[in-house]
C-alpha positions in Angstrom: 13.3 -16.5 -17.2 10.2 -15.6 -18.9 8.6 -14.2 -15.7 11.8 -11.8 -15.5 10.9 -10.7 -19.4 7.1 -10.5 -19.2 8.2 -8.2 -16.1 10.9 -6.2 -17.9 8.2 -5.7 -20.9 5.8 -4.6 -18.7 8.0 -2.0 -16.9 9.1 -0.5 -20.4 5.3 -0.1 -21.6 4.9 1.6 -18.3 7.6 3.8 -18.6 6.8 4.7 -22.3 3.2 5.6 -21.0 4.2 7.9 -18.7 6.7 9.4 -20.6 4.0 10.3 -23.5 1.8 11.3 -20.6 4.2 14.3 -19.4 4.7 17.0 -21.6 8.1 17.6 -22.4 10.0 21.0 -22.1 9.5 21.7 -25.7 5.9 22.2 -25.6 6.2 23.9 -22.1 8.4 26.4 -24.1 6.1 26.5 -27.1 3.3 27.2 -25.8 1.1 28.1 -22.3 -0.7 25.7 -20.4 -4.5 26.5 -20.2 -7.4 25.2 -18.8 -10.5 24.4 -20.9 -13.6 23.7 -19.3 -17.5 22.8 -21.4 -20.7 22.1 -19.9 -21.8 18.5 -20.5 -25.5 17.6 -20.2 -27.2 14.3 -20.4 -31.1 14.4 -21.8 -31.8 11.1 -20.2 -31.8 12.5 -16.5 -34.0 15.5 -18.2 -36.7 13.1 -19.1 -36.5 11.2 -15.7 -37.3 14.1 -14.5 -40.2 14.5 -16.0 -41.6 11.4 -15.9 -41.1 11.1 -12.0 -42.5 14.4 -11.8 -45.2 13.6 -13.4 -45.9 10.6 -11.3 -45.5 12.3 -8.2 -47.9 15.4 -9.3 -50.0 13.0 -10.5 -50.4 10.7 -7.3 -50.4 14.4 -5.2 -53.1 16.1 -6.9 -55.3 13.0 -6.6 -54.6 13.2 -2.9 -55.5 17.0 -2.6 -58.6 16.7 -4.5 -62.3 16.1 -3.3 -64.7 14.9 -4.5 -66.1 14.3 -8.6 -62.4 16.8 -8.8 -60.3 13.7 -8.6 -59.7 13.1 -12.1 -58.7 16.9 -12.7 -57.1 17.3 -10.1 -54.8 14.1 -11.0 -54.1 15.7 -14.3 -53.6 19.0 -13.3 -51.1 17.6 -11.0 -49.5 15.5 -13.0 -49.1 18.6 -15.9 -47.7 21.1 -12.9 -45.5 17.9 -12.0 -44.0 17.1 -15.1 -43.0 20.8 -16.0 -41.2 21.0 -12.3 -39.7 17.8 -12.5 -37.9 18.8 -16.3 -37.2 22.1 -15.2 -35.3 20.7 -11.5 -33.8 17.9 -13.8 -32.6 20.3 -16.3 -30.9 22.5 -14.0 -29.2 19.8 -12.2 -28.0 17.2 -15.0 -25.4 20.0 -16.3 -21.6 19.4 -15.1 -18.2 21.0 -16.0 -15.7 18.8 -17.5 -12.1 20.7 -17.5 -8.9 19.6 -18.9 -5.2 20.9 -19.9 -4.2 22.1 -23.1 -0.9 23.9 -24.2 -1.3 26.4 -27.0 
């Protein structure tokens, strides 16, 4: 018995959920359904970005440099690195988020 009535109250929550869930013909009649979509950006993949790029310029222009040029070349490098690796990171962390409304 108290299987059947945990099952019964759990098929009435459900139903109630989906019924708040679907707009009803009042607001369809109220109002017009539009989509709303914003940009949503995250500043922690920004600064990965720059922090691997700067790594990776870094370790490169040590690589490409001869010589007494090591040093500069690893900070030059890492500089050029850093400023690619925000500006790639910045142009890929943004993503649409869309939704309904009905106004």
């Amino acid at each position: 018995m108290r299987n059947k009535l945990i099952a019964t109250a759990a098929l009435v929550c459900s139903a109630l959920a989906v019924a708040t869930a679907i707009p009803t013909l009042a607001d369809a009649r109220d109002g017009h359904r539009v989509r709303v979509c914003r940009d949503v950006s995250t500043r922690g993949s920004r600064n990965t970005g720059t922090v691997v790029g700067a790594v990776t310029g870094g370790l490169l222009g040590n690589a490409l440099s001869h010589g007494g040029g090591k040093t500069g070349g690893t900070i030059i490098g890492a500089g050029v690195g850093a400023v690619a690796g925000h500006q790639i990171a910045k142009h890929n962390d943004t993503h649409r988020v869309c939704h309904w409304e009905y106004r």
